[in-house]
C-alpha positions in Angstrom: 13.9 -13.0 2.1 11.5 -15.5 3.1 7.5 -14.2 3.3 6.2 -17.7 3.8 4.7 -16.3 7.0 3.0 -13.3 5.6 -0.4 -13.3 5.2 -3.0 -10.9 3.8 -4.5 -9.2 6.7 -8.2 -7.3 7.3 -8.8 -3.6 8.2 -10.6 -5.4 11.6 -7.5 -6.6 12.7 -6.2 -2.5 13.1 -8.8 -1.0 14.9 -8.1 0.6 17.7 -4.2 1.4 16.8 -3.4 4.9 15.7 -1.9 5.9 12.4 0.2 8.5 10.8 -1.2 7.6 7.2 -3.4 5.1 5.7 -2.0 4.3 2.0 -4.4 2.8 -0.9 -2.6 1.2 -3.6 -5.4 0.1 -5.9 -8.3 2.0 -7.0 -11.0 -0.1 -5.4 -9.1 0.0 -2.3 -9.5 3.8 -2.5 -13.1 3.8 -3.0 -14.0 1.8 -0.2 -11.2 1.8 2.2 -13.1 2.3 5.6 -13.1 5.6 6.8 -10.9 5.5 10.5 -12.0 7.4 13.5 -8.5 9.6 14.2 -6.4 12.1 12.7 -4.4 10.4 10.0 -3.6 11.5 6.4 -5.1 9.3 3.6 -3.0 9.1 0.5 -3.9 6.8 -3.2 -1.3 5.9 -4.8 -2.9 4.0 -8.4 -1.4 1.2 -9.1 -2.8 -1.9 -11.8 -4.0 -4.7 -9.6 -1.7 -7.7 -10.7 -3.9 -10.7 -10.0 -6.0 -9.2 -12.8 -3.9 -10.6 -15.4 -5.1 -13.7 -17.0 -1.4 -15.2 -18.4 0.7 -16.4 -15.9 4.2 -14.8 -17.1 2.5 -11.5 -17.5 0.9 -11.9 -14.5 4.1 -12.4 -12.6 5.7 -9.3 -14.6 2.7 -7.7 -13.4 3.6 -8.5 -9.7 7.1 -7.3 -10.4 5.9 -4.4 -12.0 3.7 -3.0 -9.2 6.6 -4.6 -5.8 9.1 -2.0 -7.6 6.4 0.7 -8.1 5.8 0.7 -4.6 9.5 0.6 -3.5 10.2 3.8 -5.5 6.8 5.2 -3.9 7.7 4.5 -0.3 11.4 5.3 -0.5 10.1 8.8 -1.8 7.6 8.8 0.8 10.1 7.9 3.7 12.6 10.9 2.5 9.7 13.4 2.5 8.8 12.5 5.6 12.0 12.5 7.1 12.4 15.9 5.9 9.5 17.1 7.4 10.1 15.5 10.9 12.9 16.9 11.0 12.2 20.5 10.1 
């Protein structure tokens, strides 16, 4: 899959557009993630922030580490919510 054109992008660029949930994935995220006019559900899910690590190899580990933590996290999340959409 090629993400060459992905890009990192600010809360700013969101304003305005409604949400079912707002997700944190690192711990300073969660502490000062900007609070959203709206009705939405804020979840935290902890994970280590990668980039921390100093050594490259671990670093990329790291990077794997956290990519399948959060494809385990959302696949759970999707089913849950599919189950409730549908109740």
């Amino acid at each position: 899959m090629d993400i060459r054109s992905q890009y990192s992008k600010t809360y700013e660029q969101f304003i305005g557009q409604p949400f079912d949930a707002v997700i944190t994935v690192c711990d300073d995220a969660a502490e000062t993630c900007p609070v959203s006019p709206g009705s939405y559900r804020r979840i935290h899910w902890s994970f280590p922030d990668p980039a921390a690590v100093a050594d490259d190899e671990a670093k990329l580990q790291a990077f794997r580490s956290v990519r399948d933590g959060l494809i385990e996290r959302f696949k759970r999340f999707i089913e849950m919510n599919q189950e409730v959409s549908h109740a």
